[in-house]
C-alpha positions in Angstrom: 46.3 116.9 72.2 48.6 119.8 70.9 47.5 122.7 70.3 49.6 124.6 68.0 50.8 128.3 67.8 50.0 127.8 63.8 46.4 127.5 64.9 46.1 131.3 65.2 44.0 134.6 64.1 41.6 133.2 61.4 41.7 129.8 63.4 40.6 130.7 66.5 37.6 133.3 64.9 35.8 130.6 62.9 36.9 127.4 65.3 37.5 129.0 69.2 40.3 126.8 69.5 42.3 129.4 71.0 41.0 133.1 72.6 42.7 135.5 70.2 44.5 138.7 72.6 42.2 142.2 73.1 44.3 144.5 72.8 43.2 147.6 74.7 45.3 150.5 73.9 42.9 153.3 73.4 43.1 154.8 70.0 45.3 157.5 69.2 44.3 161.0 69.7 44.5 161.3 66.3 41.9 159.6 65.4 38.4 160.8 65.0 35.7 161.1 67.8 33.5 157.9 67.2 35.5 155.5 65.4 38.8 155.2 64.4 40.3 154.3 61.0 40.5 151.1 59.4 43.9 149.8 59.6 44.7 147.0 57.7 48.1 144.8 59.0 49.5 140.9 58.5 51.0 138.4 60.1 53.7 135.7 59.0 53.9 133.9 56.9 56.0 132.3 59.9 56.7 128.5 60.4 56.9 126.0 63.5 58.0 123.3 64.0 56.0 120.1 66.2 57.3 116.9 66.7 55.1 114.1 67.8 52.2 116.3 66.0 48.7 115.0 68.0 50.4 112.8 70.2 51.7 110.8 67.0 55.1 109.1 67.8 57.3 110.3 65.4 55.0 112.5 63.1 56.9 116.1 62.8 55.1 118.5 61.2 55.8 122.0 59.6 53.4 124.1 60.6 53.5 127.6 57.9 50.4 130.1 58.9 49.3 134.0 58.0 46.9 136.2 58.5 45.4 139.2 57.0 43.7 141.3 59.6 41.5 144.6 59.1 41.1 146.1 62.5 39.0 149.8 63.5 38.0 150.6 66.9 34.5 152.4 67.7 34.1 154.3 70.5 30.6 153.9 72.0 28.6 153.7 74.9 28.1 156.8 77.9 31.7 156.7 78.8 33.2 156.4 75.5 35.0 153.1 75.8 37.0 151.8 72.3 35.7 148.8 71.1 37.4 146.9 69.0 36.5 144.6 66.0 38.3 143.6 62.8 38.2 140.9 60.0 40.8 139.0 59.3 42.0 135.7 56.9 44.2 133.6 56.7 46.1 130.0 56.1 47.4 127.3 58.0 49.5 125.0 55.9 50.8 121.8 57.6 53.7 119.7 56.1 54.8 116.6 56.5 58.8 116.6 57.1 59.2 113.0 56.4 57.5 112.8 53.2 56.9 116.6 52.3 53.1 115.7 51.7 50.8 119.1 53.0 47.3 119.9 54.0 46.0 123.8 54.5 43.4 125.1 56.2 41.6 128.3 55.0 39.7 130.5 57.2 37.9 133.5 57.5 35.8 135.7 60.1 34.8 138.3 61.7 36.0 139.5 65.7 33.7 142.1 67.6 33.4 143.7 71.0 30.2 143.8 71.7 29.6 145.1 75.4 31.4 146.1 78.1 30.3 145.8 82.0 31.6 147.3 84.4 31.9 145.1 87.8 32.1 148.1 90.5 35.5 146.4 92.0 37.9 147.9 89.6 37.1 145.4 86.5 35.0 145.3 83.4 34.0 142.3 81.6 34.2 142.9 77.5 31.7 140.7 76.0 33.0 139.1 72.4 31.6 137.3 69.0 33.7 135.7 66.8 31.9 134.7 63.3 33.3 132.7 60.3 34.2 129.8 58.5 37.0 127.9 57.1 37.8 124.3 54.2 41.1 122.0 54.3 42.0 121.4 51.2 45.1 118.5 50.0 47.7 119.3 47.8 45.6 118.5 45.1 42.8 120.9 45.9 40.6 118.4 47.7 38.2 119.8 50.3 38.8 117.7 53.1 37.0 119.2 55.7 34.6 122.4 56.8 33.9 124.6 59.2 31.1 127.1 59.6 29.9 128.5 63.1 30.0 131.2 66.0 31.8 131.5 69.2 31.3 133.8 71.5 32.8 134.5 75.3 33.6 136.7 78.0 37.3 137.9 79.7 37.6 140.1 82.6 40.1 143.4 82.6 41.7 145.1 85.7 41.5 149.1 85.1 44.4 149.1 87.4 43.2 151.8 88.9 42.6 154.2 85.8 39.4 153.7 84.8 39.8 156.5 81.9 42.9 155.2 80.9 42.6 151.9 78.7 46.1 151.2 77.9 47.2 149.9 81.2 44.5 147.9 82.1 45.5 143.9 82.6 43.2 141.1 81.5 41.9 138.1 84.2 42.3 135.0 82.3 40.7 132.6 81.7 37.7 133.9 79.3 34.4 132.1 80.1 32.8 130.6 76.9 29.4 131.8 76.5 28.6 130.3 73.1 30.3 127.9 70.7 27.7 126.5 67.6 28.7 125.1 64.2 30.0 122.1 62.5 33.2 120.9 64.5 36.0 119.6 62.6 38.7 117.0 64.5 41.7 119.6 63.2 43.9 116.4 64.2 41.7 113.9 62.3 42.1 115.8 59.3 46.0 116.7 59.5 47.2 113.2 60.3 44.5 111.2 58.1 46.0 113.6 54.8 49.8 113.7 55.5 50.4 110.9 58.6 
């Protein structure tokens, strides 16, 4: 199965299709002791392109996808470590290129660091929860499909040898999932039942 780029932010937080990137860089010096502001940034709209979309012969499909993303990190814990978390929505709207015939998916939810462990051999594992939910809807405003649920895993970061110093440190893939609940949707089902 493909697994698309287009499947991004808001995707992965309400379906764990995809581990959405920590970022790690400790927050400014400017920012207050305890937590840091909210910042508030997007991305796309962008567009991809997939031919053979879910292994279909011949299906090319536009893939057009956003997100909206409040982020803040938190400093907490004995040795002040920045967690991060942040909301974010978003869209994923798939197009037909044959037939110009579209489905979008709508999503919304909630990522947050909620522990951090450290190892003893130079690494820390960040413990993560992602919360949300997300509807397909057709071209004429049909739902076609929902998604409610949690996800939750675990990745492992080298300190690289600074331990204070958060902005160099290298993640260990692959995360371990620790927790995936909720209502699955087959993305594929839904995308090449609409528009294939």
């Amino acid at each position: 199965m493909t697994r698309l780029r287009g499947m991004t932010l808001a995707a992965a937080l309400v379906a764990g299709l995809t581990i959405p990137a920590v970022s790690l860089a400790a927050p400014s010096s400017a920012d207050p002791a305890g937590h840091g502001p909210w910042q508030t940034y997007y991305e796309g709209p962008s567009t991809e392109t997939h031919e053979d979309f879910c292994d279909v012969p011949g299906l090319t499909v536009d893939v057009t996808y956003a997100d909206a993303i409040r982020d803040r990190w938190r400093i907490l814990g004995p040795d002040d470590s920045p967690y991060n978390m942040y909301f974010a929505d978003g869209y994923q709207k798939y197009t037909n290129v044959a037939t110009g015939e579209s489905v979008t998916r709508v999503g919304a939810g909630l990522l947050q660091e909620v522990r951090k462990t450290d190892n003893g051999d130079g690494t820390y594992t960040i413990h993560v929860t992602n919360k949300g939910n997300a509807f397909w809807y057709s071209d004429d405003g049909e739902i076609l499909g929902r998604f409610t649920g949690a996800f939750s895993y675990t990745i492992v970061y080298d300190d690289n040898g600074t331990p204070s110093d958060f902005t160099d440190d290298v993640k260990i893939p692959p995360p371990t999932i620790v927790r995936n609940v909720g209502n699955k949707d087959d993305d594929c089902a839904i995308v090449v039942g609409a528009i294939g």
